[in-house]
N, C-alpha and C positions, 0 to 999 in steps of 0.2 A: 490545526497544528499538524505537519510532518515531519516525519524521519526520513531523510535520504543518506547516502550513504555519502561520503565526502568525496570519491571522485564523481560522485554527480553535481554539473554546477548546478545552481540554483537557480530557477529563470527569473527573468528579468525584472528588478524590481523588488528582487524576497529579500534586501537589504535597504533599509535607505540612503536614497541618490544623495549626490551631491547639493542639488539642487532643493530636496526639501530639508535638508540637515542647514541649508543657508537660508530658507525661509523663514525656520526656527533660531537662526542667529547661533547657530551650532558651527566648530570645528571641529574633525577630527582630531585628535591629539593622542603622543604615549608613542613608545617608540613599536610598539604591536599596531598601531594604528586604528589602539583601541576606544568605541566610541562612548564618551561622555554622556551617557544615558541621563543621570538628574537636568540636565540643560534639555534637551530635544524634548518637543514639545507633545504632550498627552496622547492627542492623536495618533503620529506617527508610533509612538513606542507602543499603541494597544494594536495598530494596525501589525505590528511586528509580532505578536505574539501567535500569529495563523501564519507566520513565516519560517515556523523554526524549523533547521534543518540536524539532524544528529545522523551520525555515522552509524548504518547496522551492518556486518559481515551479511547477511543473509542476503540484502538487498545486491550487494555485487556479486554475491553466487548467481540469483538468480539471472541478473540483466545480463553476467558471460555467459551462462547456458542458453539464453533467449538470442546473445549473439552468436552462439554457435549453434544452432538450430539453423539460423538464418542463410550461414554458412554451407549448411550441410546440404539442403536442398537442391542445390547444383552440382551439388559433388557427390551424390546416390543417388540408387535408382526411385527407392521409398524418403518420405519425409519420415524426420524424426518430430514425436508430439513432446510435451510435457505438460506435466500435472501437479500442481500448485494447490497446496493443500495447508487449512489449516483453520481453527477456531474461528468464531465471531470476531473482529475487535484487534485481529493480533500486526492490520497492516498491509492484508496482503491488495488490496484493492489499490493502496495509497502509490505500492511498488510498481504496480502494470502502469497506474498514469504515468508514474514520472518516466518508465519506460516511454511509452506513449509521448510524450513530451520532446524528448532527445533524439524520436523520429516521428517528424511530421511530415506533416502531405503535402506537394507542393506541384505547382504546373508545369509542364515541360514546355520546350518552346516550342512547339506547336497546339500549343494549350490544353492538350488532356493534363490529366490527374494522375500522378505516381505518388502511392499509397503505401511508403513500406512496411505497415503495422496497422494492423486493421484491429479496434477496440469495439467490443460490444458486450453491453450490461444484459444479460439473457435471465432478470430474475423475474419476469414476466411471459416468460418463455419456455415453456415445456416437451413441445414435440419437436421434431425435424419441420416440418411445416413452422411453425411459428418461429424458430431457431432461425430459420432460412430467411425470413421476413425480416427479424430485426436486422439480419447482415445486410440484405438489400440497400435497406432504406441506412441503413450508417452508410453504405458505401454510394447515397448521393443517388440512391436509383427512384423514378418518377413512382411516386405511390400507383398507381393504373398498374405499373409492372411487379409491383408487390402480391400478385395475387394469382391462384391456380393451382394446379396438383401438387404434391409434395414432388414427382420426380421434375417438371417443367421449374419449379425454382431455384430447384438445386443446379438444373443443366443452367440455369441464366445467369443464380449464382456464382458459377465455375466461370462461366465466360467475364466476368465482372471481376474475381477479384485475380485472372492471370492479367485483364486488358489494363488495369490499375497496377500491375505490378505487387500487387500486395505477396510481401514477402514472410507473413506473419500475422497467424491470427488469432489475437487475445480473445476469450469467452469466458467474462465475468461473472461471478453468482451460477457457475454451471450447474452446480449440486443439486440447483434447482428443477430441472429436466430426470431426477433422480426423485421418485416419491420413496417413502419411506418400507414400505414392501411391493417395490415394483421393477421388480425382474426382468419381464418381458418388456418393460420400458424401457428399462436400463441397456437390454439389448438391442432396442429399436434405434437409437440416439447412437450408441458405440457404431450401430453399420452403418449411420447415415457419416457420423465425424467420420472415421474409416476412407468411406465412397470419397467425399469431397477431398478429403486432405491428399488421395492417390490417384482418383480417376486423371485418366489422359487420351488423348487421342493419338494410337500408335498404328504405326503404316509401317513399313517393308523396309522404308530407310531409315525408318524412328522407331522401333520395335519397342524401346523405353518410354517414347513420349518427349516431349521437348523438358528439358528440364526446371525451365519456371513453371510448369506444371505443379511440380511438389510443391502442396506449401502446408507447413506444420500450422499444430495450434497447441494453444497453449490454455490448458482447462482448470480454471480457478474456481475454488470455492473451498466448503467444508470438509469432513472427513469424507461425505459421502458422495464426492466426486470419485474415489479411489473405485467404484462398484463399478465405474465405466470401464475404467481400466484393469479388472480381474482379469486374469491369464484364465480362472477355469472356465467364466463365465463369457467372455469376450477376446479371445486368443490372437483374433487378429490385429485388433485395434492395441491391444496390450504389446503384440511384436515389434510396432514402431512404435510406441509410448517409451523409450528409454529413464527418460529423466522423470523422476520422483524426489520433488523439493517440498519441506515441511518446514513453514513458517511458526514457529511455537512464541507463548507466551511466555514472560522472565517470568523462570521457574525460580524457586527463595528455599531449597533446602540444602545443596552441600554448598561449601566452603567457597567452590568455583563459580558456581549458581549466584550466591549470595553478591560475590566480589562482582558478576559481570553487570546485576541489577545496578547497584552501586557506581558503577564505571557509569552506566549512562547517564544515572543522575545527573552526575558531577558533570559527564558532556553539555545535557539539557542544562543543568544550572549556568553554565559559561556561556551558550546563547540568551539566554533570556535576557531585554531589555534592563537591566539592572546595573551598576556601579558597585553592587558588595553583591559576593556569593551568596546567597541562601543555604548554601548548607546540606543542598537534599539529597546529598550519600551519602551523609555522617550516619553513623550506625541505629542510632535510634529512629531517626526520622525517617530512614529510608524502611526500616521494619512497621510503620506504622503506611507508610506511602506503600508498601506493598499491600499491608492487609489492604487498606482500603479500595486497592483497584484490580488487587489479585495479578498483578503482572500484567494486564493487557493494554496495548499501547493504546488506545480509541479512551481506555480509563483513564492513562496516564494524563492524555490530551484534557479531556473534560475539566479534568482536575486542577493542575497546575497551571491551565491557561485561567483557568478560575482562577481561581489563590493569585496568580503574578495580574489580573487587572486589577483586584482590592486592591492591591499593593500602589499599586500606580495610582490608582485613583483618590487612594488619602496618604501621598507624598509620602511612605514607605523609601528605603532605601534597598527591598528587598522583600522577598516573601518571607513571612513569619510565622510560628502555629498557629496564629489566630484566626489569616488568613486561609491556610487550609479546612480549619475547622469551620470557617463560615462559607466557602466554596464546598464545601463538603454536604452542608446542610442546606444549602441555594440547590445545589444539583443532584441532590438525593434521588429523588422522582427517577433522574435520567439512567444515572449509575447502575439504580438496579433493574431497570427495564436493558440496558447494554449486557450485564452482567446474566439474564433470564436470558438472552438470545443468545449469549456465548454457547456455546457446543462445548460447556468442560465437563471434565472428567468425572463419573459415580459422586465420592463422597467428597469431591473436591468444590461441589455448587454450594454456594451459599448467600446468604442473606448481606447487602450493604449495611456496615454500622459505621459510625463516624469515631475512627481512633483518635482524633487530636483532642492533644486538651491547652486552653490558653494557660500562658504562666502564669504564674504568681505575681502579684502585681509588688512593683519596683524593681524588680531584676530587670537584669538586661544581657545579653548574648554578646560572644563575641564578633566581633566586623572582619569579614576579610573580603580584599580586594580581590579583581577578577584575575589581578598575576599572579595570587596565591594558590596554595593546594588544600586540599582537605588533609586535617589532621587525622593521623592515625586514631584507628578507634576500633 
């Protein structure tokens, strides 16, 4: 399950085509062109629930700052970095791909590789040495050239991601290269990113360097990325680190807090394969969907793609409490093993219990269509 933000399109296929909605004997219909979910067949509708896409503000903060990064490289003399920060769970991984996504790699016509966004998972990766290896080898270099002093990879490094063009370089799970009282690590890492993101080769005509020489990066992970970046600790590295983005999880105590958890419900409820609303920013349920996942979106996922396949799968019209509460207890295990690696806050950790409770048996809920709104409440 993903959150993208709405001016990002969706790639190919996170809808279903024409083609499989006619294999299922499905039309589109409704003057929204909206689709007939009880018709389309099982399949496709469970395949759609690892599709969803809901709009975050933070996700298009970040992707214009990652574009103006991009930008700036050419236009100063230093790269500008950024630093991407935030909890277990809250997304921010999901944001770099789809960045990653919307620039891909592609051959020129003379057949090299122009790369303008270089992605790499460095949670396996601690020192400048190992850091420098994963980039290699993402950037398509022959494993024999993966190996050697720390400055020899870094100089091959350099030569590889300006001959690629790489205009941007994402380093995922960076926090990791961060032990938890280590200092002199923390400073070893800040001069190596520093060296690479500025080193150039200036002459007499070039005193600056050629300017695809600059190329920022962009260092994602937990709180404890921010240590690379200390101005007391790391001054130089901190001078071109301008931008300081925090991806947080749906916080549930004032009024605004409350309303924006809420809002996205109501968004995630209008994607979900379904014909009738579920309901899940009506005020009760969303205060139980928060206890339950504590605001982070990797919970939200677990959960409600949970609960919306029961639904599907014994001809529901909709997710119901019941389905939460049995998706609740299927995924227990997961919830709070996600919830134990979250990075929250002192007295804010806590234990997964499962809030739903089934109804009363013979009632029944109101139905509302996907053109309808949630009731005030």
């Amino acid at each position: 399950m993903s959150f993208a933000h709405a001016e990002t399109p969706p790639p190919s296929g996170d809808m279903p085509t024409a083609k499989m909605l006619a294999a299922s004997g499905t039309q589109v219909v409704g003057d929204q062109g909206e689709i007939p979910w009880s018709g389309v067949e099982t399949d496709i509708r469970l395949v759609q629930l690892g599709r969803l896409f809901v709009s975050r503000a933070i996700e298009a903060r970040i992707h214009k700052v990652l574009d103006a990064t991009r930008r700036a490289r050419t236009i100063y003399p230093e790269p500008r970095n950024v630093v991407v920060h935030g909890e277990t769970g809250v997304g921010k991984t999901d944001i770099m791909k789809r960045y990653l996504a919307a620039n891909p790699e592609y051959r020129r016509e003379n057949g090299c590789i122009r790369r303008p966004v270089l992605y790499v998972d460095v949670r396996h990766s601690s020192t400048p040495k190992s850091v420098a290896r994963s980039m290699l080898r993402s950037l398509g270099v022959e494993e024999g050239y993966c190996f050697g002093a720390t400055a020899e990879l870094t100089q091959r490094l350099k030569v590889q991601l300006v001959g690629q063009n790489v205009e941007l370089v994402i380093m995922d799970e960076f926090h990791n290269t961060v032990t938890d009282n280590g200092a002199v690590k923390a400073n070893r890492i800040a001069a190596w990113v520093k060296d690479l993101s500025k080193a150039k080769i200036r002459t007499g005509l070039l005193p600056d360097g050629q300017p695809e020489e600059n190329i920022p990066f962009a260092m994602v992970g937990t709180e404890r990325v921010l240590r690379i970046v200390e101005p007391t600790e790391n001054p130089e590295l901190a001078s071109i680190t301008p931008y300081d983005l925090a991806v947080d999880r749906y916080r549930y105590r004032t009024k605004a807090e409350i309303a924006e958890f809420r809002d996205f419900l109501d968004d995630l409820d209008q994607e979900l394969p379904f014909d009738e609303f579920s309901d899940l920013g009506r005020a009760a349920l969303a205060d139980k969907l928060h206890i339950a996942t504590f605001g982070l979106l990797r919970q939200v996922a677990v959960l409600i793609t949970g609960a919306a396949e029961l639904a599907i799968l014994d001809g529901s019209d909709r997710i119901r409490e019941p389905h939460l509460h049995d998706a609740m207890e299927d995924r227990h295990g997961l919830l709070q093993a996600n919830l134990i690696s979250a990075e929250s806050q002192g007295s804010e950790r806590r234990a997964v219990f499962n809030p739903f409770e089934k109804p009363i048996l013979g009632t029944t809920s109101r139905r509302v269509r996907k053109s309808g709104h949630r009731e005030a409440a």
